[in-house]
C-alpha positions as CSV (number, residue, x, y, z in Angstrom):
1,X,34.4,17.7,12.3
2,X,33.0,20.8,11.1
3,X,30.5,20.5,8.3
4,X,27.9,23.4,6.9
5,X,25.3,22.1,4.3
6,X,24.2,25.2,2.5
7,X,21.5,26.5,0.6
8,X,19.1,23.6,0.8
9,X,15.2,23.5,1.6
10,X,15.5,22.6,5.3
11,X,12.1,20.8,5.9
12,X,11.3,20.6,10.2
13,X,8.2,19.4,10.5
14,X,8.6,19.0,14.5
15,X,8.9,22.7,14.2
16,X,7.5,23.7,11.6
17,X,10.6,24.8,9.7
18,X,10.1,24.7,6.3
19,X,12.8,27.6,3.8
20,X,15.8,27.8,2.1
21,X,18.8,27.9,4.4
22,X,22.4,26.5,5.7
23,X,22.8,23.7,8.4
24,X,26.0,24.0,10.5
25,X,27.3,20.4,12.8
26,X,30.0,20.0,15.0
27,X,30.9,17.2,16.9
28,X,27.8,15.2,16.0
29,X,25.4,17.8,17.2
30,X,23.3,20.5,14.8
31,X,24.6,23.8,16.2
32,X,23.2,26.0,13.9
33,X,20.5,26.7,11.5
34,X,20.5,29.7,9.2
35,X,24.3,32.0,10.4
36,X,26.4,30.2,11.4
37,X,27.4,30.5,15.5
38,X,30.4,32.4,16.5
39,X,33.9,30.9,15.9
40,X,32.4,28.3,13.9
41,X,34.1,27.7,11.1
42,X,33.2,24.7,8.5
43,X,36.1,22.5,7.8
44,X,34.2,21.0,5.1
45,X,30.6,21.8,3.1
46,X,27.7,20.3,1.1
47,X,26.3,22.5,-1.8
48,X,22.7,21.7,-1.3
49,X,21.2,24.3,-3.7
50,X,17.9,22.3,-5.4
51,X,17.9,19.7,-2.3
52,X,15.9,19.1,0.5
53,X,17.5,18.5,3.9
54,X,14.9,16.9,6.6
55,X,15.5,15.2,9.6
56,X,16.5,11.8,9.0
57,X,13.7,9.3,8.6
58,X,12.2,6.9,10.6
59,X,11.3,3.3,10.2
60,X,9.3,1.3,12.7
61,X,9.8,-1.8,11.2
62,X,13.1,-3.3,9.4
63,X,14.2,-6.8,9.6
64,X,17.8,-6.9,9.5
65,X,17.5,-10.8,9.9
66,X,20.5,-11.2,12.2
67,X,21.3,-13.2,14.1
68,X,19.8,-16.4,12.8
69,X,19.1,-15.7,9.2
70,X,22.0,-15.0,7.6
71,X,21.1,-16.1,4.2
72,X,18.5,-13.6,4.0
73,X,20.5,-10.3,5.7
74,X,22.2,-9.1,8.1
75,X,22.7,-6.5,10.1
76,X,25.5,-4.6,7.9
77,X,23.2,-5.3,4.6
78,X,20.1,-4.2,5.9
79,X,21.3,-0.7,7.8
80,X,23.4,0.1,4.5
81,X,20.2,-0.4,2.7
82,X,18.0,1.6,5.3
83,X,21.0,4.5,4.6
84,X,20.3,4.4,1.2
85,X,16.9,5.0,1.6
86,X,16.8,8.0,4.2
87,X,17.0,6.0,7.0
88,X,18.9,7.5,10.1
89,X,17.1,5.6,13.0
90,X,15.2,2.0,12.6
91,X,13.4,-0.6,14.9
92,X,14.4,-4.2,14.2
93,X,11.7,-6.7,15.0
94,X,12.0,-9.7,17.6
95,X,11.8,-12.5,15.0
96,X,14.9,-13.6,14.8
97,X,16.9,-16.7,16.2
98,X,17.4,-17.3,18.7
99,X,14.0,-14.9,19.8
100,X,15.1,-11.4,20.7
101,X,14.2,-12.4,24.4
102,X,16.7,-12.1,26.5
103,X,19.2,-8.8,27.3
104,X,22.2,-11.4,25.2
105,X,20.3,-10.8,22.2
106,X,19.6,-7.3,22.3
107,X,23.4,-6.3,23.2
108,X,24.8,-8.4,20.3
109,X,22.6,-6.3,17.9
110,X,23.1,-3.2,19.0
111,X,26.8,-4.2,19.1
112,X,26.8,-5.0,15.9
113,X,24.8,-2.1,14.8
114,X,27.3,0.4,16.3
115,X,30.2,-1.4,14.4
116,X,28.3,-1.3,11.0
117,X,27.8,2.5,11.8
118,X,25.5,2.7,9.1
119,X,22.0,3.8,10.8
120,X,20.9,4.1,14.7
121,X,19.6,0.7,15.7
122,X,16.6,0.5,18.2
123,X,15.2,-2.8,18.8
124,X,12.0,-4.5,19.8
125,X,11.8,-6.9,22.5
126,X,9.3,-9.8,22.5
127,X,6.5,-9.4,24.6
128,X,6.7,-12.8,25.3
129,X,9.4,-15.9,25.9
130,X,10.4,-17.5,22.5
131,X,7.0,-15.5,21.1
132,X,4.9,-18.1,22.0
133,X,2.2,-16.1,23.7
134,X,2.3,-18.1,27.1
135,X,5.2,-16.7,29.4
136,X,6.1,-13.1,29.8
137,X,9.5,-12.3,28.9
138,X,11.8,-10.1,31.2
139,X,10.6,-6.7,29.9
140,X,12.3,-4.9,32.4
141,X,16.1,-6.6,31.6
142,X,15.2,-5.9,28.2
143,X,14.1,-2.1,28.5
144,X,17.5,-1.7,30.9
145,X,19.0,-3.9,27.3
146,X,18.4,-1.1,24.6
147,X,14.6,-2.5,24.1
148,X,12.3,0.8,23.1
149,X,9.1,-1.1,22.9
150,X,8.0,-4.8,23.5
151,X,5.5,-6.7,20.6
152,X,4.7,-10.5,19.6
153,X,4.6,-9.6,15.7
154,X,1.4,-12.1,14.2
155,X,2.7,-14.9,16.9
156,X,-0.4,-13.9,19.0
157,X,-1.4,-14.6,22.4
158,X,-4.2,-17.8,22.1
159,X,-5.1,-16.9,26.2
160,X,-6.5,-13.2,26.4
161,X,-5.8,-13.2,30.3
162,X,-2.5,-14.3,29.7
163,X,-2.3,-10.9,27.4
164,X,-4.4,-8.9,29.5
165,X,-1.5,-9.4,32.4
166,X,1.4,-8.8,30.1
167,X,-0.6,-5.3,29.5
168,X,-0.6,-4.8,33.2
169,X,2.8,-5.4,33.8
170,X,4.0,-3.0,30.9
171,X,1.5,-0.4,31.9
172,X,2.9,-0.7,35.6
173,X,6.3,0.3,34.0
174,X,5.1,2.3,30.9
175,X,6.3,0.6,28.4
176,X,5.1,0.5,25.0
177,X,3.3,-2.3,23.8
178,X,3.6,-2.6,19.7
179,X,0.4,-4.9,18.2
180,X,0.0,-6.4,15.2
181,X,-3.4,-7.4,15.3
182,X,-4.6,-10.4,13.4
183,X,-6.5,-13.3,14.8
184,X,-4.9,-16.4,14.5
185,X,-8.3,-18.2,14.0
186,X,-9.5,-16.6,11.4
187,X,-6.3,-15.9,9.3
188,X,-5.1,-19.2,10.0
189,X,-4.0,-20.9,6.4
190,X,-5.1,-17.5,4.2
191,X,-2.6,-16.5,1.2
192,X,-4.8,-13.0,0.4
193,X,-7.8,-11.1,1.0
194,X,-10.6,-12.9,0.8
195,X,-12.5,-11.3,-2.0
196,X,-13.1,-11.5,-5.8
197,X,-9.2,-12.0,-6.1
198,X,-8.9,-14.4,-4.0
199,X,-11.3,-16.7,-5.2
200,X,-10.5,-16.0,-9.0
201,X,-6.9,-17.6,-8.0
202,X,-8.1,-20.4,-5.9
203,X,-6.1,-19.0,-3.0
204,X,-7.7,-19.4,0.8
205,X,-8.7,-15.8,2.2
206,X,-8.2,-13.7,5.3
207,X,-11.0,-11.6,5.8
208,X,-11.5,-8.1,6.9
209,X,-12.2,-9.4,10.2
210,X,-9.3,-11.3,11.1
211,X,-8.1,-7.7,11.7
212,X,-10.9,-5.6,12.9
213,X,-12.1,-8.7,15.9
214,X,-8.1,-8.6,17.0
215,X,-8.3,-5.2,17.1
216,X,-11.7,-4.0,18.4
217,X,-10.1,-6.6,21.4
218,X,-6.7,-5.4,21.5
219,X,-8.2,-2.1,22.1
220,X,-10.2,-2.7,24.8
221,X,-7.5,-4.7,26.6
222,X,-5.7,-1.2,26.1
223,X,-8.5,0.6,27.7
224,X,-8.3,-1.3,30.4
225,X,-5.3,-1.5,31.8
226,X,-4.0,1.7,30.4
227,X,-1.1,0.4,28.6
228,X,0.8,3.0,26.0
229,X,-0.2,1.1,22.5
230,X,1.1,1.3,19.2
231,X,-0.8,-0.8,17.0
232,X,1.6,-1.6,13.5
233,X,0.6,-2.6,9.8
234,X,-2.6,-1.5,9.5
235,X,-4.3,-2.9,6.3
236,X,-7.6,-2.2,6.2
237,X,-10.2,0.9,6.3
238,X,-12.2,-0.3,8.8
239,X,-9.6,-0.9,11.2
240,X,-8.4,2.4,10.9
241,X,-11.4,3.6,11.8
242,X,-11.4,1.9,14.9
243,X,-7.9,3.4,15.7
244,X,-9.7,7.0,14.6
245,X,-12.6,6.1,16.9
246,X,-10.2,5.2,20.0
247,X,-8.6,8.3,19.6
248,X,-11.4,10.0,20.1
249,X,-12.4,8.8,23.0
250,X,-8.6,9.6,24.4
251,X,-7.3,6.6,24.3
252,X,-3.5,7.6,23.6
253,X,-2.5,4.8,20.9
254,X,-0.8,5.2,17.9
255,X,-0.7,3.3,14.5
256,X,1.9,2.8,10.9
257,X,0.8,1.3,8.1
258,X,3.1,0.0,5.4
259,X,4.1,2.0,2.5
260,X,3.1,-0.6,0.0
261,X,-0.3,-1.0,1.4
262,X,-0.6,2.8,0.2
263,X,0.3,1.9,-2.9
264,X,-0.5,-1.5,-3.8
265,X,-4.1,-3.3,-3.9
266,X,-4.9,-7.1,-4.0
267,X,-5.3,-6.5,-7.6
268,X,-1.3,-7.3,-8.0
269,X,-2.1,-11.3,-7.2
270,X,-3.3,-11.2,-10.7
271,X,-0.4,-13.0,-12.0
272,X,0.4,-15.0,-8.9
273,X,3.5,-13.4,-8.4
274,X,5.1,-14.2,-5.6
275,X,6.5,-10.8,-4.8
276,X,3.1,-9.5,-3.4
277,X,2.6,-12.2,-1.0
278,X,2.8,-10.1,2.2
279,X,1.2,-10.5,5.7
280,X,-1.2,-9.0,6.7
281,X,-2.4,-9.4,2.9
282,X,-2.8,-6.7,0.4
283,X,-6.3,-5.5,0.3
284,X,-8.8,-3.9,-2.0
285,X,-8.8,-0.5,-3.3
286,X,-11.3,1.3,-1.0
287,X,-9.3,-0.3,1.8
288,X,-6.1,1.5,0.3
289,X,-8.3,4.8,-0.4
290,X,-8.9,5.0,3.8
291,X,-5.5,3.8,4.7
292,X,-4.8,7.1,2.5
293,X,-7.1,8.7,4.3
294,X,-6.3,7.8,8.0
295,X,-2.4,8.7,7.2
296,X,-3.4,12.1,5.5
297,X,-5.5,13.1,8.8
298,X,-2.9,12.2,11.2
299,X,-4.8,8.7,12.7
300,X,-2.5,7.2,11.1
301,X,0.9,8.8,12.4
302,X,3.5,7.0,10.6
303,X,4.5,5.2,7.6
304,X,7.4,2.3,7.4
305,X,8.9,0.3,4.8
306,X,7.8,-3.5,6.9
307,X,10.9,-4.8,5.3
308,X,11.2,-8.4,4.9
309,X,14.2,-9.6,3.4
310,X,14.5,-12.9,1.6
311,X,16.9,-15.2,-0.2
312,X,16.0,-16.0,-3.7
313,X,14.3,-19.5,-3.3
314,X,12.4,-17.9,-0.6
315,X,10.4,-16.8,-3.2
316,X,10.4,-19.5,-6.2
317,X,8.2,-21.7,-5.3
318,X,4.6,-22.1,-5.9
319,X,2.3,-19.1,-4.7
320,X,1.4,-20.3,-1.1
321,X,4.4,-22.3,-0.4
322,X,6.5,-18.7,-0.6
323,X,7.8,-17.1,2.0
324,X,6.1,-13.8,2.3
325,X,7.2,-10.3,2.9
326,X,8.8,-7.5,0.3
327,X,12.7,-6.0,1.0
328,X,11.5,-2.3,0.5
329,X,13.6,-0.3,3.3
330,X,16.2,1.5,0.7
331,X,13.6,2.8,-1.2
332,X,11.9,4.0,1.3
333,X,12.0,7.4,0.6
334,X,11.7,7.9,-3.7
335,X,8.5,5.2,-3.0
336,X,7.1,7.7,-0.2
337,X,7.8,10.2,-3.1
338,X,5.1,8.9,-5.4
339,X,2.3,9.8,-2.5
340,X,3.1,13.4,-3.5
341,X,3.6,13.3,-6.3
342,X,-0.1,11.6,-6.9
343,X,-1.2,14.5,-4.6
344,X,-2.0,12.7,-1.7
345,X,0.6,14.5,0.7
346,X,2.1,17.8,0.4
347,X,6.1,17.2,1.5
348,X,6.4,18.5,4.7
349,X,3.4,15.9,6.4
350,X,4.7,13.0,4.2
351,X,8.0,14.0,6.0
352,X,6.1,14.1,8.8
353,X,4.8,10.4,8.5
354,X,8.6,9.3,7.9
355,X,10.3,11.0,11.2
356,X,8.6,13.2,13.7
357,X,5.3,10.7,13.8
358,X,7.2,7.3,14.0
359,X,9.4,8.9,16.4
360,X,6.8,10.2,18.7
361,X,4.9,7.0,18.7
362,X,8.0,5.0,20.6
363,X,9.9,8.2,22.3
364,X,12.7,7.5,20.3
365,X,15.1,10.5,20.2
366,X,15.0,11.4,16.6
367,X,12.7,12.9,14.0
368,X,14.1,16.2,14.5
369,X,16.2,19.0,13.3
370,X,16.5,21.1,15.9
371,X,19.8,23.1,17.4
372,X,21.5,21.1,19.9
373,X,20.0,17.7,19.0
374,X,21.7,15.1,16.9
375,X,23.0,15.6,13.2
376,X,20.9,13.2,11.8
377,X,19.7,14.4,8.3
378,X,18.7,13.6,5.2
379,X,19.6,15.2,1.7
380,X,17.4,14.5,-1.1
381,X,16.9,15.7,-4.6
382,X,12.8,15.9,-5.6
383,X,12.8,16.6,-9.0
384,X,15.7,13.7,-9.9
385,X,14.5,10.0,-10.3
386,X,15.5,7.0,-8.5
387,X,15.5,3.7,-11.2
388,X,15.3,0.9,-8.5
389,X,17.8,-1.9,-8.3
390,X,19.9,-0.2,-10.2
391,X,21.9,-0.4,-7.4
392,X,21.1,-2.5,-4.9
393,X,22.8,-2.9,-1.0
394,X,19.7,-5.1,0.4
395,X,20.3,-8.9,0.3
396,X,17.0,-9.7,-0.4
397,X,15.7,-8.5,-3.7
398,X,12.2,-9.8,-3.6
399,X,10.8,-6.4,-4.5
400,X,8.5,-5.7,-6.9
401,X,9.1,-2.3,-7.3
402,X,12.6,-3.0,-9.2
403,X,13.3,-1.6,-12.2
404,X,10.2,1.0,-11.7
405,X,11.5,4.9,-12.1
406,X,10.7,6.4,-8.7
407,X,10.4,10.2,-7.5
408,X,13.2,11.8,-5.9
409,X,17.2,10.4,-5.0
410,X,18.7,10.5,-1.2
411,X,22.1,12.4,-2.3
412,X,23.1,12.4,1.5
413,X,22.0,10.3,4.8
414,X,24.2,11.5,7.6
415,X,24.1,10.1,11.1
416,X,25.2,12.0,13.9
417,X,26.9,14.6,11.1
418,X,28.8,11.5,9.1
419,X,28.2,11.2,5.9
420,X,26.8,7.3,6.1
421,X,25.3,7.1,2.4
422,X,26.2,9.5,-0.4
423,X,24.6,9.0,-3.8
């Protein structure tokens, strides 16, 4: 099909694009930007005057909960969400059951990812069997699978030998390692940050450190054998600064935080509500201040929603006997909206920090609009409002967000030129 989206703000920030012009597709493909190429003729159009069309966005981190978890989402759910929110192209986490291990697991999701047709579906294998930090998994059988990038979540690896060889053996095939770096030690039984708020509630801590001695490790381990790193859900200032300070000694790592730790604080515990129990745990405001910092300088390369689906008794019970996590993904975009509009970002690098940066960190072919790559846009209004839940495709609704008025509404996500969500 021929389709021509005109007059809209086509934001690039791969190449810098950033005016008011037409967008012409055929056969899946972007073949044109500004006039249209000879012979093309549109067979149908988008009036995009007063939008903005960017490359579609990026999220390092959904959890589509299938297979194994039914009751909190699936695959369908979760990538109709992700299109509601911008979402062209997403990495689904290992967690789910049985393990993403083996290649079985990673063909039935993409399988069922293609059928859904919703979003491009890139998953992440676990670094190790059944994530139980002793035996490697077959990283190879899952790269040759559909696996971009290979990570244990917070399951970590107790035997830092045993890690230090599974760094090796993806370094000796360049792959890319994904870290979530918390030691298990010092976590181990904490609800929040261990701080003022904390110990007002009567709910066990997780310090600062629990992050900053996993990582200050993890990074070394990375120095050393030279593995490609992406380290993922970044909470705290100091740790970012260790990521800033690694990268200035050329270590090539990247690092995402999540986009409610830009917005949200510890302070939220206040009432106990079980909606801001996340992990890693919400932390305090100068913490947020230099996660702000890190992802307006670039350490920090790129933002992503973390989303955790959940049933609703997942989240009725007593404080720490909650599951944690918030389901976020389809408001991904009119929540990133609120950065600029507190004057944090400008658009085009908080457009940046949703596609070409999350993209770039695990070589994922997206994040772009560019002439001969894939039609994989989307078309937002800025100066319209998003009420969330008003409608609502996730299964999970524990997010605190709903029923807040949020910056900006996704008119159009389109994947390879269809038309997968339209306002």
């Amino acid at each position: 099909m021929k389709l021509s989206i005109l007059g809209a703000r086509v934001i690039d920030p791969a190449s810098g694009l950033d005016q008011v012009t037409d967008i012409h597709i055929e056969a899946c493909k972007i073949v044109g930007l500004g006039a249209a190429p000879a012979g093309f003729v549109a067979v149908d159009s988008i009036d995009a005057k007063g939008l903005v069309a960017a490359p579609g966005l990026v999220d390092l981190n959904v959890a589509l909960r299938e297979p194994g978890y039914s009751r909190k989402g699936s695959i369908t759910s979760e990538t109709r969400a992700a299109a509601a929110g911008g979402v062209t192209s997403l990495c689904c986490p290992p967690k789910t059951k049985p393990v993403l291990d083996t290649s079985a697991v990673a063909e039935l999701i993409l399988d069922r990812a293609r059928e859904a047709g919703n979003t491009k579906v890139f998953p992440i294998g676990a670094l190790s069997k059944g994530l139980d930090g002793e035996q490697l998994a077959e990283l190879v059988a899952l790269r040759d699978a559909g696996c971009v990038a290979f990570g244990n979540g917070l399951e970590s690896f107790r035997n830092t030998r045993t890690l230090c060889r599974a760094l090796d053996y993806a370094a000796t095939f360049d792959l890319t390692v994904i870290f979530n770096s918390q030691d298990h030690d010092l976590a181990e039984g904490g609800l929040a940050h261990e701080g003022p708020t904390a110990s007002f509630l009567g709910l066990p801590g997780i310090p600062e450190t629990a992050e900053t001695v996993a990582l200050a490790r993890d990074l070394l381990l990375v120095e050393q054998t030279g593995v490609r790193a992406h380290f993922s859900q970044l909470t705290s200032a100091r740790g970012v600064a260790l990521i800033a300070q690694a990268q200035q000694r050329g270590l090539k790592v990247t690092a995402d935080v999540a986009l409610y730790q830009l917005i949200l604080t510890d302070e939220a515990l206040i009432d106990f509500s079980s909606l801001y129990h996340v992990q890693p745990p919400l932390r305090t405001r100068a913490d947020r201040d230099g996660l702000r910092a890190a992802v307006k300088s670039g350490v920090v390369s790129a933002i992503s929603s973390h989303h955790q689906p959940h049933e609703r008794d997942a989240k009725l019970a007593p404080f720490g006997a909650t599951e944690p996590g918030i389901s976020s993904v389809e408001l991904l975009l009119p929540l990133a909206m609120t950065l600029v509009e507190d004057g944090l970002l400008d658009l085009p690098t908080l457009l940046a920090r949703l596609s070409t940066g999350p993209a770039e960190a695990l070589r994922l072919p997206a994040g772009k609009l560019a002439v001969g790559g894939a039609a994989d846009i989307v078309l937002f209004d800025p100066a319209a409002s998003t009420v969330a839940g008003e409608t609502w495709l996730s299964k999970g609704e524990n997010c605190p967000f709903i029923g807040h008025s949020l910056p900006g509404v996704v008119r159009y996500t389109l994947v390879d030129g269809r038309i997968s969500h339209q306002a």
